[in-house]
N, C-alpha and C positions, 0 to 999 in steps of 0.2 A: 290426617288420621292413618291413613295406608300407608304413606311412608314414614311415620313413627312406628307402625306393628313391625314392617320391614328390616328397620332397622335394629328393633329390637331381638328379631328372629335371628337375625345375621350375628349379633353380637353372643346371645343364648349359643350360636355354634361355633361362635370363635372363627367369626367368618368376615367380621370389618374389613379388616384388611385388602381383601380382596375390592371395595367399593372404587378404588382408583386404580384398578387396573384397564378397566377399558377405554377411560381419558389416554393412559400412555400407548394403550394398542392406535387409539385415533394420531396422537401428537407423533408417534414414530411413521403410520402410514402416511401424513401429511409431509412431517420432518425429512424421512429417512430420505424419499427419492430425491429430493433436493439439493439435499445434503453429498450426497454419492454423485448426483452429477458434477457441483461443484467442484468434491477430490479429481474425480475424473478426466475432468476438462482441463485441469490444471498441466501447464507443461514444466518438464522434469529434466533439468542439467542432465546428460550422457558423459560422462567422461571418453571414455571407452566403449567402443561397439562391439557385441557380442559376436567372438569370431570360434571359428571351430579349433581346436587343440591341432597342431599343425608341427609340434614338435616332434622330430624325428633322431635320431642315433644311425651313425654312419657304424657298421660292421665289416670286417673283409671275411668273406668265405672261400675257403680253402679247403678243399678232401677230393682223395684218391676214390670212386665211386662206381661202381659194375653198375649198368641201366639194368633190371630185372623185368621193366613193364612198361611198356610206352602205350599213353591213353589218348587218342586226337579224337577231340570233337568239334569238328564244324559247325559253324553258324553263319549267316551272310555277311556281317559287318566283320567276325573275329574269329579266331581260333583259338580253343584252350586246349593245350598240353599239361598232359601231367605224367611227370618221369618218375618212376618209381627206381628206387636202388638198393641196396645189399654190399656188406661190406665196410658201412659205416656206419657214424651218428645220426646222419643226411638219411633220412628215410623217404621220403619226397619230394619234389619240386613242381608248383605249378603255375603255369605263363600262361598269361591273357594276352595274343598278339591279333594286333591289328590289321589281319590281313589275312584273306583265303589260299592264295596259291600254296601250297607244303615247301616248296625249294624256298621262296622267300621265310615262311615261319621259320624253316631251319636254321638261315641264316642269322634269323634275327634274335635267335636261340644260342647261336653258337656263338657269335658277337658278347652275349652278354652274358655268357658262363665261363668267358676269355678263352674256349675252346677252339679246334679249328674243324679238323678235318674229321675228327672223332664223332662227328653228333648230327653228318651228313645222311648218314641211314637210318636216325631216330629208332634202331631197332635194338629189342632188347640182346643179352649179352654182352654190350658193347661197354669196355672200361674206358671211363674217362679224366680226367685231372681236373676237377673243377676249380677257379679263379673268380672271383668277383665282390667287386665290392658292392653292400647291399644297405638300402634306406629303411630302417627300421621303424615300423609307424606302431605297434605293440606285442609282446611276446603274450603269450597264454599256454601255463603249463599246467597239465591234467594230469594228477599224481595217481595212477593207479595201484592203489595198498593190495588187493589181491592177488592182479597178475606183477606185482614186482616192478613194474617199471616206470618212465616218467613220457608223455611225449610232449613235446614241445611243439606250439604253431609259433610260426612268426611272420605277420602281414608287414610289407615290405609298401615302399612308397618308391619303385620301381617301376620305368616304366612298363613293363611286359612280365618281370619276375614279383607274380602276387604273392607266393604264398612259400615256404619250407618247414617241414615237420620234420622233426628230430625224435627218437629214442635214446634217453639211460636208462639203464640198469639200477636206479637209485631211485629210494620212495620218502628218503627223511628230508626234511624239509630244509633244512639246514646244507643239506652236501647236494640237494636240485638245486639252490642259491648258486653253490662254489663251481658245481658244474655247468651250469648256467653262465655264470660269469667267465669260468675260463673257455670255453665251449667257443663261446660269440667275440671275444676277445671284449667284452663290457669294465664297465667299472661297478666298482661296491653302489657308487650313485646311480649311475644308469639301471640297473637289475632290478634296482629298489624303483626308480620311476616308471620303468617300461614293462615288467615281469608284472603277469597276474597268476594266482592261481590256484587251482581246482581242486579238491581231494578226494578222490574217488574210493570206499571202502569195501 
């Protein structure tokens, strides 16, 4: 008698429906963990191991460059250098060298900007010829639309030269590409694979 009122009650609200819903809430709590272990547990062909993007673009750097700023920060394991310039595109360079003495950084500075004698006093005013060929690991360029210009970072796969920031003159998207491209000596592929970039308004 009480489950005939019942179900008459449920049917008067157009509420049947709902009667087997708490059977599937049970059969899924029973079902599901069982179910999940078995996918779980199951082992899964790898073709291929997941490796980190490790592709790189060889660049040669070349420009005539006045140091304007010489920044040494000491650490116990390393020293970072960071050379500011004037004069050209090359608006920074900064080395992570493995090592505290200043004569050895120097060296190991000067070696890989194919300079010699020029880069002995790491002080500013000092014009130098820069040389070197560089491992390109991503460029990122930050189009700034208000102040007019573009700068370019590019993290290098270098041992000691991490970093080079460039300024153009140029905010349309289209001629940072061309400049971009001829700039680094890249190709249409490369600019398009390695180049990201920013629009600042």
């Amino acid at each position: 008698m009480l489950l005939s009122d019942l179900l008459e009650k449920l049917h008067s609200l157009k509420l049947e429906y709902l009667l087997p819903l708490p059977l599937l809430l049970i059969a899924f709590g029973f079902g599901g963990e069982s179910l999940t272990n078995i996918l779980l547990s199951r082992s899964y062909p790898i073709i291929n191991k997941l490796e980190a993007n490790t592709q790189t673009v060889k660049i040669k750097l070349a420009a005539n460059v006045l140091l304007t700023e010489v920044e040494i920060e000491k650490e116990p394991e390393f020293t970072e250098v960071e050379l500011k310039t004037a004069n050209s595109v090359l608006k920074k360079l900064i080395f992570k060298v493995p090592v505290a003495e200043l004569s050895k950084v120097k060296a190991m500075i000067a070696q890989e900007l194919g300079v010699s004698g020029e880069i002995e006093t790491l002080e500013a005013d000092t014009q130098m010829q820069v040389q070197s060929a560089v491992q390109v690991l991503g460029i990122l360029a930050e189009i700034e639309k208000k102040r007019g210009f573009t700068k370019v970072e590019v993290n290098t796969a270098n041992s000691i030269l991490k970093k080079l920031e460039f300024e153009f003159s140029v905010t349309e998207l289209s001629k940072v590409k061309a400049i971009i491209t001829q700039e680094l000596g890249l190709s249409v592929e490369d600019t398009r694979i390695f180049v990201s970039y920013r629009i600042k308004t």
